[in-house]
C-alpha positions in Angstrom: -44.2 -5.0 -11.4 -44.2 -1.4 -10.8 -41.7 0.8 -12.9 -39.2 1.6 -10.2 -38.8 -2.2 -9.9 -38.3 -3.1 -13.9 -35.9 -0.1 -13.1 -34.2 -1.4 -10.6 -33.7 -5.1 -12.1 -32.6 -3.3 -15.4 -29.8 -1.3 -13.7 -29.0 -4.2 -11.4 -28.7 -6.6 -14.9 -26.3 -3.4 -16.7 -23.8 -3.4 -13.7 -23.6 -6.8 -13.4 -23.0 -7.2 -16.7 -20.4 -4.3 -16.6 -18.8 -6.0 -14.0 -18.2 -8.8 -16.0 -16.9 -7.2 -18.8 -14.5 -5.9 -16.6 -13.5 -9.2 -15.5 -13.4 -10.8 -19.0 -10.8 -8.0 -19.9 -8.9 -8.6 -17.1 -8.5 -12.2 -17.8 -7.7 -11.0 -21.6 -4.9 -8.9 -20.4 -3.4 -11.4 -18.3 -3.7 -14.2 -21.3 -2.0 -11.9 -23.0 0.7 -11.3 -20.7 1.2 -15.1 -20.6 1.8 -15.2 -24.8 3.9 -12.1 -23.7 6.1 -13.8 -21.7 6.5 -17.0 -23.6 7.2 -15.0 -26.4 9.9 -13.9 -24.9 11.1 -17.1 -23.7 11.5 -17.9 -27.5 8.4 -19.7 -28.1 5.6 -19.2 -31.2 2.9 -17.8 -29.7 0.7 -18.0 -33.5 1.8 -22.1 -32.7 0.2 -21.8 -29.2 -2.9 -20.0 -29.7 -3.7 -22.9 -32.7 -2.4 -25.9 -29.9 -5.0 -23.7 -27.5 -7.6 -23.9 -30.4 -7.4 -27.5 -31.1 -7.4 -28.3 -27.2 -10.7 -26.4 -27.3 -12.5 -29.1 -29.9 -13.8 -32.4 -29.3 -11.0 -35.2 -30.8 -13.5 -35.8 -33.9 -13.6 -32.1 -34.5 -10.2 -32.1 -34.5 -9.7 -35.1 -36.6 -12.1 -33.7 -39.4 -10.3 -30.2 -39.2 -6.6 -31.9 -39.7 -8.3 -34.4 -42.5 -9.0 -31.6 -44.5 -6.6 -29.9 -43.9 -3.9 -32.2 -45.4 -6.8 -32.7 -48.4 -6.3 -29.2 -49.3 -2.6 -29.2 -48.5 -2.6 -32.2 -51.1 -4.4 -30.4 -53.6 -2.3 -27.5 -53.4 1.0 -30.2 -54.0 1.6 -28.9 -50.5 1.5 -32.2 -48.8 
């Protein structure tokens, strides 16, 4: 591959990639519009984005993240 080629598909890699930057903080902003607004409405967004979290991981995840949670709450006298 001649070097105006390897610089061709290294440019062509960077703007893709900026593109998608540029996307990805699009899509930020407007996830953060959305907490935003349901702020506003009155609800918790902290409480959302930890509902969003837990939706993320697999149901035994989950369960083993809350178990040990309420072990340390327990230990604490939290419980």
């Amino acid at each position: 591959m001649s070097d105006t080629v390897a610089a061709d598909q290294l440019r062509l890699f960077i703007e893709r990639i900026e593109r998608l930057e540029e996307e990805k903080k699009g899509m930020a902003d407007d996830i953060r519009d959305v907490y935003s607004e349901a702020k506003s409405q009155g609800y918790d967004t902290k409480t959302m984005r930890a509902i969003v979290r837990l939706r993320k991981m697999e149901k035994h995840a989950r369960d083993e993240a809350e178990a040990l949670l309420e072990t340390y709450k327990a230990a604490l006298g939290l419980g």
